[in-house]
BATORNU-42675 format. One line per 2 residues: number of its first residue (from 1); their letters; for each residue x, y, z of C-alpha. Coordinates in steps of 0.001 Angstrom, whole numbers, plus 524288, in hexadecimal, padded with zeros to 5 digits. Example, Ala and Ser with C-alpha at 12.3 -4.5 7.8 and 13.67 -1.06 7.14 Angstrom:
// BATORNU-42675
1	as	8300C,7EE6C,81E78 ~ 83566,7FBDC,81BE4
***
This chain:
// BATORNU-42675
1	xx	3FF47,6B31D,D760C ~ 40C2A,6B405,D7E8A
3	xx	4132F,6C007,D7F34 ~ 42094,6B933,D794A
5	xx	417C2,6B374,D6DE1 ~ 41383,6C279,D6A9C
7	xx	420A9,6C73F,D6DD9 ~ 42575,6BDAF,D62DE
9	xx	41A98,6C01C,D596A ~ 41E1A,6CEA6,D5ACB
11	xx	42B22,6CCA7,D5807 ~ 42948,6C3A0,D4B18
13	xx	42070,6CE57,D451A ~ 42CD3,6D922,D47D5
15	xx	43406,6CE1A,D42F3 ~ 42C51,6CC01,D36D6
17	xx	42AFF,6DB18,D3477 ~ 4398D,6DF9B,D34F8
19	xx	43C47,6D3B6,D2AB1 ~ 43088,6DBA0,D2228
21	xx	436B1,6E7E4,D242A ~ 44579,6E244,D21E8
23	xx	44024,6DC33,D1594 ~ 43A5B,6E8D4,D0FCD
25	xx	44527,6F07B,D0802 ~ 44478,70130,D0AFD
27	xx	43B2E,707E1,D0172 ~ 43FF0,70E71,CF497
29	xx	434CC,7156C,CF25C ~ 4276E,71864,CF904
31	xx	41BE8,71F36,CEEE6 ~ 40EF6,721CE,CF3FE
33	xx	40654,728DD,CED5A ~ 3F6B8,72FC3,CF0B4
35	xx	3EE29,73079,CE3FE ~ 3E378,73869,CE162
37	xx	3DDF6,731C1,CD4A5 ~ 3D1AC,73516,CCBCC
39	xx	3D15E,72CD5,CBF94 ~ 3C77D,73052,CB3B4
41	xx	3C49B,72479,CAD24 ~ 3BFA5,724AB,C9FC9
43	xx	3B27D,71D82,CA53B ~ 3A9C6,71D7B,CB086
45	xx	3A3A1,71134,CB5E3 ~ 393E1,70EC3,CB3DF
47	xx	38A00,7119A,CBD8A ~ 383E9,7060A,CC447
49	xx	3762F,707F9,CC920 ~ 377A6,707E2,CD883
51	xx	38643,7089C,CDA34 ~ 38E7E,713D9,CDBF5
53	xx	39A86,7131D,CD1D3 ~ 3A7A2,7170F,CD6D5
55	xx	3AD2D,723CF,CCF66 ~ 3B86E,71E65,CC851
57	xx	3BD01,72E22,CC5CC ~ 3BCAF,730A4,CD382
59	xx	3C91F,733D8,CDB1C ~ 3D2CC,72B79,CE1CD
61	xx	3DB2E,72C36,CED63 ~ 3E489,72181,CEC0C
63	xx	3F1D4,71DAD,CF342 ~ 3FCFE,71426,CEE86
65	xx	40B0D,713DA,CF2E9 ~ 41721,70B34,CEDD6
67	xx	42492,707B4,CF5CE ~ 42DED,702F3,CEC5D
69	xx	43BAF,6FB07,CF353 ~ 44840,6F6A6,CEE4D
71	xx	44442,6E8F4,CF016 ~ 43847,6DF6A,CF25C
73	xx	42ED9,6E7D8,CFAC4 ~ 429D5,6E103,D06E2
75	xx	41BF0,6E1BB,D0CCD ~ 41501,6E68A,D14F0
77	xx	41716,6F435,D0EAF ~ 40E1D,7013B,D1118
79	xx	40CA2,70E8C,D1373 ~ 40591,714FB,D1EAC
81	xx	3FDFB,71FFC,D17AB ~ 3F56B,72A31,D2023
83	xx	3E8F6,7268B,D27AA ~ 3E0EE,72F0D,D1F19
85	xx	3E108,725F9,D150B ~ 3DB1E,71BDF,D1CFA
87	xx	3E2BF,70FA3,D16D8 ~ 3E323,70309,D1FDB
89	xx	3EDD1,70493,D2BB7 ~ 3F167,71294,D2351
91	xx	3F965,708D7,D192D ~ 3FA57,70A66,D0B1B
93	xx	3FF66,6F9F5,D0845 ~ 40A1E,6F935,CFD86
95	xx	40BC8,6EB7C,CF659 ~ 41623,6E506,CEF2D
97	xx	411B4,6DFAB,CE2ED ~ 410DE,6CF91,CE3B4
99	xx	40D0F,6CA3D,CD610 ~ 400DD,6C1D5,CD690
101	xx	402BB,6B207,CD8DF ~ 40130,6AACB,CCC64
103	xx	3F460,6A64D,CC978 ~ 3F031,69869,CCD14
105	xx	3EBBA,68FB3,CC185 ~ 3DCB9,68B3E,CC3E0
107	xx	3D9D4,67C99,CC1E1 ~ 3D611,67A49,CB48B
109	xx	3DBA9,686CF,CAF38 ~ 3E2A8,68650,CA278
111	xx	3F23E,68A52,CA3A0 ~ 3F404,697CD,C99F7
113	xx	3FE04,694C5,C915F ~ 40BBB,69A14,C95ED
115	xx	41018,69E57,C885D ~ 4102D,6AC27,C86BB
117	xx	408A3,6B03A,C79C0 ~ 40F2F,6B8E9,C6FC3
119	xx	410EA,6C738,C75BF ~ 40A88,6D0D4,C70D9
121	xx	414E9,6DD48,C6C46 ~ 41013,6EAF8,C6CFD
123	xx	417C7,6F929,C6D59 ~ 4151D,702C7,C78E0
125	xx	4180D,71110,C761F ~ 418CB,71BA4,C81C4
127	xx	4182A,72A0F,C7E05 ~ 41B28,73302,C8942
129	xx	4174E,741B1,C881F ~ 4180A,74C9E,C91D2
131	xx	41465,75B88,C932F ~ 4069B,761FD,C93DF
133	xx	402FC,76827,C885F ~ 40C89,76558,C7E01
135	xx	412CA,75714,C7F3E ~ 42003,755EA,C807E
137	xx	42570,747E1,C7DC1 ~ 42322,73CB5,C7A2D
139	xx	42D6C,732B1,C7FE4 ~ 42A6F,726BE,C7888
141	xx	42AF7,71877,C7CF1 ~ 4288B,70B52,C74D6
143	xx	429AA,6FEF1,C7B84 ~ 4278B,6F184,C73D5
145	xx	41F47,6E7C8,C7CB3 ~ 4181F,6DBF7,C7CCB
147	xx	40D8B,6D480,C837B ~ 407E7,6C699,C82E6
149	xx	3FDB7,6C658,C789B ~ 3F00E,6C7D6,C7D85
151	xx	3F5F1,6C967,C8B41 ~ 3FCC6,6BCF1,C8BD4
153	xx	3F9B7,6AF02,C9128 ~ 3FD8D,6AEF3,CA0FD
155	xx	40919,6A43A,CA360 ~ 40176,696E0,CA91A
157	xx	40804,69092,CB6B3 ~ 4173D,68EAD,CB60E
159	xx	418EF,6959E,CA9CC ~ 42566,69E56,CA931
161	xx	4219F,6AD52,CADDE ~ 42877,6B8CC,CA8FC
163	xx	431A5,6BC09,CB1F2 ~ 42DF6,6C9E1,CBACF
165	xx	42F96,6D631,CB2E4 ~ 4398F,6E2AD,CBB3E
167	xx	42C8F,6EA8D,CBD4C ~ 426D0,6DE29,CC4A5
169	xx	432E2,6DAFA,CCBD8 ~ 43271,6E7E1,CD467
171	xx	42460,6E6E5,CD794 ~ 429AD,6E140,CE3EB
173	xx	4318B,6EDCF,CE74C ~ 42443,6F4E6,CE67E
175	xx	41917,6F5F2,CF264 ~ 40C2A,6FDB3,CED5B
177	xx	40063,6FE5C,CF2D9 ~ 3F3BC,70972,CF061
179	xx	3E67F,70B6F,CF669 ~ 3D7F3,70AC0,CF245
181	xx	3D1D5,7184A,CF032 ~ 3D429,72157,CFD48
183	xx	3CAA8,72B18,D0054 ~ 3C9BC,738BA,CF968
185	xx	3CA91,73F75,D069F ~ 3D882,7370F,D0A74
187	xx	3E0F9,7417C,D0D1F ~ 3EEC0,7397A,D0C34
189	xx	3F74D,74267,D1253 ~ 40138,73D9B,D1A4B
191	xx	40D40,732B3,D1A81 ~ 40D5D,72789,D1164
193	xx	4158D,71DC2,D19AD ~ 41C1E,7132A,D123C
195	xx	41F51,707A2,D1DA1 ~ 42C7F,702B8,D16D0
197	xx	43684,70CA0,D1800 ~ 42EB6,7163F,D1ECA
199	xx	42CB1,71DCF,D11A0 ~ 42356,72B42,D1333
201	xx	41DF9,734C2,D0950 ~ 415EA,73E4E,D0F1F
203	xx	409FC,742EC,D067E ~ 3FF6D,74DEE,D071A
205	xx	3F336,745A1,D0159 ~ 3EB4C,74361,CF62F
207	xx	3E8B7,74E55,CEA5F ~ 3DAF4,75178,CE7FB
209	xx	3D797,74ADC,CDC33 ~ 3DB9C,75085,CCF0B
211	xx	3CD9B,756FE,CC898 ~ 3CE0E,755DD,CB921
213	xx	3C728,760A5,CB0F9 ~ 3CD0A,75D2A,CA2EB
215	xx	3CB5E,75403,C9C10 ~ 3BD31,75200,CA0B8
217	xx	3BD47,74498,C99E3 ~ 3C773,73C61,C93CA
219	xx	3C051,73379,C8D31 ~ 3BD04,73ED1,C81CA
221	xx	3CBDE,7440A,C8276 ~ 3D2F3,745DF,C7499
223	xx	3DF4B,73FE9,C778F ~ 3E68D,745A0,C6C7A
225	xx	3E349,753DF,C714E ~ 3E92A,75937,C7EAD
227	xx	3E3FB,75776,C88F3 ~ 3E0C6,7623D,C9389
229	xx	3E067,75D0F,CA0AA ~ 3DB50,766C4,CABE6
231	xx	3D93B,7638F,CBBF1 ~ 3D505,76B6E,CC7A5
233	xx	3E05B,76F4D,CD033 ~ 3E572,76578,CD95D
235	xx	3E971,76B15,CE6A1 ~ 3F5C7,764B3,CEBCD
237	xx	3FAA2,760F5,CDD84 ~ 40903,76527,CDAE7
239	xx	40965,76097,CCE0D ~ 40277,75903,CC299
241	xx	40641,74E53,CB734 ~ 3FD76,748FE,CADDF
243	xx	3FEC6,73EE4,CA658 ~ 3F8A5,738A9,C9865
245	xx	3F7CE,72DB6,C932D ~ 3F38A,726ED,C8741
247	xx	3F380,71810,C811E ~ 3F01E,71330,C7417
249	xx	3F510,707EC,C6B89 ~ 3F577,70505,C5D87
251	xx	3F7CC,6F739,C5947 ~ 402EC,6F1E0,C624F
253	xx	4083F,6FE42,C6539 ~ 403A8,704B9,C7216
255	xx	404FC,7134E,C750A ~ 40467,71AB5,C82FA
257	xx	4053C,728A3,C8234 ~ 409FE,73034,C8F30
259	xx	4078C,73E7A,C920F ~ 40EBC,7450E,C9E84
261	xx	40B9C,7548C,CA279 ~ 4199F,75580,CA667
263	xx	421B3,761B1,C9E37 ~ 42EB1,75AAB,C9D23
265	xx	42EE5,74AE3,C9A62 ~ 428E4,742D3,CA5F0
267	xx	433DD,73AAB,CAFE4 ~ 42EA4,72DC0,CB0CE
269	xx	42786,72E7F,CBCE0 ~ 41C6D,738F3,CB9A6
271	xx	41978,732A2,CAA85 ~ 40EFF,72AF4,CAF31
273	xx	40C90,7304E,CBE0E ~ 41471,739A9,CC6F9
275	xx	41EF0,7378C,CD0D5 ~ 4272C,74241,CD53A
277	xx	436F4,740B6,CD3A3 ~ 43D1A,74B6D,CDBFC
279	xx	431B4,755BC,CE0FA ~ 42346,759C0,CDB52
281	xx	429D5,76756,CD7F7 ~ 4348D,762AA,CCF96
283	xx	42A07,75BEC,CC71F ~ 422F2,76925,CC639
285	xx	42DAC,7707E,CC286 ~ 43157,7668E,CB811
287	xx	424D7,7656F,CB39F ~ 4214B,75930,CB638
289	xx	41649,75B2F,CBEE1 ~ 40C28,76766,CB9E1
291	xx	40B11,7708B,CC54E ~ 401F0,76F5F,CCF3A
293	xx	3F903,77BB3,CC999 ~ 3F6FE,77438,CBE51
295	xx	3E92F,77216,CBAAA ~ 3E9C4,76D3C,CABCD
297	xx	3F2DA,766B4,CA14B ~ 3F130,764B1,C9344
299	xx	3F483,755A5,C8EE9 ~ 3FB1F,7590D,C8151
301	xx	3F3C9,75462,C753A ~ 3F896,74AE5,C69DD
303	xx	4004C,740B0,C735E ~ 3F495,7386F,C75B5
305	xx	3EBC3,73011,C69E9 ~ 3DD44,731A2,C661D
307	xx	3DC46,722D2,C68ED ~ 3E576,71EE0,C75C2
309	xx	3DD55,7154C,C7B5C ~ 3E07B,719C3,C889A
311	xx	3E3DD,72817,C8EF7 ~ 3E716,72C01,C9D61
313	xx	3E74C,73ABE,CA2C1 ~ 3ED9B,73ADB,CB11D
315	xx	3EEE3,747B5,CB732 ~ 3F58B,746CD,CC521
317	xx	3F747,750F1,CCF29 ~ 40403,74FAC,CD8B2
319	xx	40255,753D8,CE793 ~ 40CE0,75562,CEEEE
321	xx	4167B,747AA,CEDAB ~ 41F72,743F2,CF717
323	xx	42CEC,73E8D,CF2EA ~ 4389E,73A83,CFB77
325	xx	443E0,734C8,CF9F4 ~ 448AE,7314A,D07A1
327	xx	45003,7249A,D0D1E ~ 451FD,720ED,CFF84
329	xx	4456B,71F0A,CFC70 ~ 43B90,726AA,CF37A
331	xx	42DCB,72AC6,CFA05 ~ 4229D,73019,CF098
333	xx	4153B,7340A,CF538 ~ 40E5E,737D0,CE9A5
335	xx	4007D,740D9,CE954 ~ 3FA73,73F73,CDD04
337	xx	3EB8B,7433B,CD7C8 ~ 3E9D3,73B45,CCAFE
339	xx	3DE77,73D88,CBFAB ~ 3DFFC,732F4,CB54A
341	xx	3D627,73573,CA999 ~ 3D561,72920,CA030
343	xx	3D003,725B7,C91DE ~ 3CF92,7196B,C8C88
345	xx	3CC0E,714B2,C7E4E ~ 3BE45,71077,C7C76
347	xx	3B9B1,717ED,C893D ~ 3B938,72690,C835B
349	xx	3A9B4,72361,C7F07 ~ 3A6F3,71EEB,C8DC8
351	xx	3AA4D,72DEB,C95C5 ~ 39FEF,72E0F,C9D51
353	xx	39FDD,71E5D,CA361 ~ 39EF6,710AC,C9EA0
355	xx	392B8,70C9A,C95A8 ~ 38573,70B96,CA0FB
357	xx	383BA,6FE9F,CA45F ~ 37624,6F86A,CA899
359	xx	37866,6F482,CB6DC ~ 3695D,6F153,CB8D2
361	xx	3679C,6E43A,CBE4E ~ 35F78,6DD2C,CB277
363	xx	3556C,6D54F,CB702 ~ 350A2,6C857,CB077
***
């Protein structure tokens, strides 16, 4: 190749990247976060002669990140994480969110009909409680809504679509992106790098993973009683939140229940996770994070049903979050070790596994 012919080649690539870069707007906000996640699930999976089962209870290093812009976000976007995680060029890839292509008609299939059936009306209620021991609370909620009945027939080809809802809209403004499992022995310390804007948060690592000692099981749990919840101490914690939840219906009317361990009523951003507003030790102070000695926390009794069909426990541990708010744009680098306990209807006479299967090869 001659040397003018690379010279130009090099030059249309700088060419083509500083139109990428003009293109992408600044940042508004960066959030990365490293998990430390052990879920129980209300079953475990059957043994298979021969083959090792994964532990579905087992924990989880995980690590996801969002950037959110004012407008359309523009690819590539990533963040260079630390080498000890071993990722692929030391990248963590965000996407923007593309809805899927429609689907292509086969040859000889029949067209659904593009009249929507009669929707189906049902009423959702949200109770919110808060406060360990005695509930304070509830703020209330009823929303009227509908849905197609029996799901709904799909539009066929060149039938009108509904047009795209606000939520759906901003997708575009929004670049995520996680791993697959990471080793138990990743450390994570170190600069989370975010390549538009130049955005940092600095973070120490993962927690160790949060150790449950009550309730042993949920699956025999009395719902309507409280609920005791205990854990071995988790060093580098500053703070804990639980949260409860618990769903049952009657007839067309659906009910979710919501427990927070907060003492005053929850801001919106720790009622179903946590996410620090000004610094960890304002949230202490104003109770909304436990303190970091904390080893145990009674659920209150009476706010959940004999019969919800489903119930979630999360307990979460908070490390040591980073949170900036320089050059106009908001930085978060959330530390989190998550246990999420789960019964389900139906699944409270299976606590020890699924039915055994016969896996022998039958011969004949």
């Amino acid at each position: 190749m001659r040397p003018v012919t690379v010279v130009g080649l090099a030059l249309v690539l700088c060419l083509a990247a500083s139109v990428a870069l003009a293109d992408q707007p600044a940042p508004e906000k960066f959030v990365i976060e490293l998990s430390t996640e052990v879920t129980a699930l209300p079953f475990t999976l059957p043994s298979i002669p021969g083959f090792e089962m994964p532990d579905l209870n087992a924990p989880k290093h995980l690590l996801s990140g969002q950037a959110h812009y004012p407008t359309a976000a523009v690819e590539p976007i990533w963040v260079t994480v630390p080498a000890t995680l071993a990722q692929p060029e030391n990248r963590l890839p965000l996407h923007v969110y593309k809805p899927g292509a429609p689907v292509e008609e086969e040859p000889g299939e029949e067209t659904p009909d593009a009249t929507p059936s009669q929707p189906r009306k049902f009423k959702l209620t949200l109770k919110l409680y808060w406060h360990p021991d005695v509930a304070h609370g509830p703020l209330t909620e009823t929303t009227e809504m509908s849905v197609p009945a029996g799901g709904g027939a799909m539009p066929g080809p060149g039938a009108a679509m509904p047009p795209m809802t606000d939520w759906e809209a901003e997708l575009d403004k929004i670049a995520s992106g996680s791993t697959e499992e990471l080793p138990l022995d990743a450390a994570g310390q170190g600069n989370y790098v975010l390549n538009t804007g130049g955005l940092t948060a600095t973070l120490d690592g993962f927690l160790p993973p949060l150790k449950i000692s009550q309730p042993g099981s949920l699956a025999e749990l009395d719902l309507t009683q409280p609920i005791t919840v205990q854990w071995k101490p988790v060093p580098g914690a500053r703070g804990f939140i639980l949260h409860a939840m618990a769903m049952y219906s009657e007839a067309e009317a659906y009910t979710v229940v919501q427990w927070v361990s907060t003492l005053n009523e929850p801001p919106e951003r720790v009622k179903t996770d946590y996410e620090q507003a000004t610094t960890i030790a304002d949230d202490l102070a104003n109770g909304v994070l436990l303190p970091p000695e904390t080893t145990s926390c009674v659920v209150p009794g009476g706010l959940f049903p004999a019969n919800a069909q489903m119930f979630m426990l999360d307990v979460i541990a908070v490390g040591n979050d980073f949170y900036s708010q320089a050059e106009g744009a908001t930085v978060v680098g959330k530390i989190r070790s998550k246990w999420t306990g789960m019964k389900m209807s139906g699944m409270g006479m299976l606590p020890g596994g699924l039915p055994p299967m016969d896996l022998e090869d039958e011969e004949g």
